[in-house]
N, C-alpha and C positions, 0 to 999 in steps of 0.2 A: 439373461445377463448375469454375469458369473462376480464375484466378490473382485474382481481382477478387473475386471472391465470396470467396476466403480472408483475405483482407484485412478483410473486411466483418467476417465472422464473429469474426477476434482481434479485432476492436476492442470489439465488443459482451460479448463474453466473457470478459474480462482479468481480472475478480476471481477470485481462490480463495474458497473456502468460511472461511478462514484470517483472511483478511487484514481482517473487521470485529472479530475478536478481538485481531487487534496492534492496530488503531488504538485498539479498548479500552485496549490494554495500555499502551500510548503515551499514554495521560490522566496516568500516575500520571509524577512527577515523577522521581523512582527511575531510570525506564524509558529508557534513552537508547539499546542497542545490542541487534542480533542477537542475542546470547550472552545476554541477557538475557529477550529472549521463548522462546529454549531453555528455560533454569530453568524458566519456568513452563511446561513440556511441551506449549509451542501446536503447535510444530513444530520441526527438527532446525534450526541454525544455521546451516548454508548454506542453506537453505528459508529460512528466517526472512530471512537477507542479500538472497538475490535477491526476496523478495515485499515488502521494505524500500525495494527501488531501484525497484520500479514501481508502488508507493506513493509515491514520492516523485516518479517521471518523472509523477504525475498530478496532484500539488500537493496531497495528503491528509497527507503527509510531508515536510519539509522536514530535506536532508541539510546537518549543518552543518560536518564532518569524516568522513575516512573512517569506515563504520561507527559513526557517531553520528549517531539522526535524534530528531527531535521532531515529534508533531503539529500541523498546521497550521489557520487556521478553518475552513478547506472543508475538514479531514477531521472536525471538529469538527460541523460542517455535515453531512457524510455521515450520522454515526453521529447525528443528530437526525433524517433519514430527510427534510432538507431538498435533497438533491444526488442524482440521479439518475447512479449510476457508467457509464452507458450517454454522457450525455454528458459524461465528463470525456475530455477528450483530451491527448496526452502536450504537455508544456509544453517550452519550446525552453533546453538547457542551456547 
């Protein structure tokens, strides 16, 4: 497997099994920070923070402050099973 082919493979593969439950969780109003999809025992806060920022480097989440995001319409879009996460690619910060 060649440097090229690993490249191929992170891109295709970047969602956690997690990260449709945060954007669930990112619906409710409530919901703005890591620490907060901790409480609901999706995953640990640093898991939560970094699966937050590549959520958000894909335009599913939208960071508005450090450690404060909000769902976006294409993750709104996602989670209506209208977005194919294979083609979301990182957006330019």
């Amino acid at each position: 497997m060649t440097d090229e082919d690993d490249v191929t493979d992170d891109s295709e593969n970047w969602m956690a099994p997690i990260d449709g439950d945060i954007l669930e969780l990112m619906r409710d109003d409530d919901i703005f920070t890591p620490d907060d999809i901790a409480e609901y025992d999706i995953c640990r806060g640093p898991d939560a923070a970094y699966r937050c920022r590549e959520l958000a480097k894909r335009g599913l989440l939208q960071k508005h402050a450090t450690g404060m995001y909000d769902i976006t319409e294409l993750g709104e879009q996602f989670l209506a099973g209208e977005v194919d996460p294979i083609e979301l690619e990182i957006e330019d910060e």
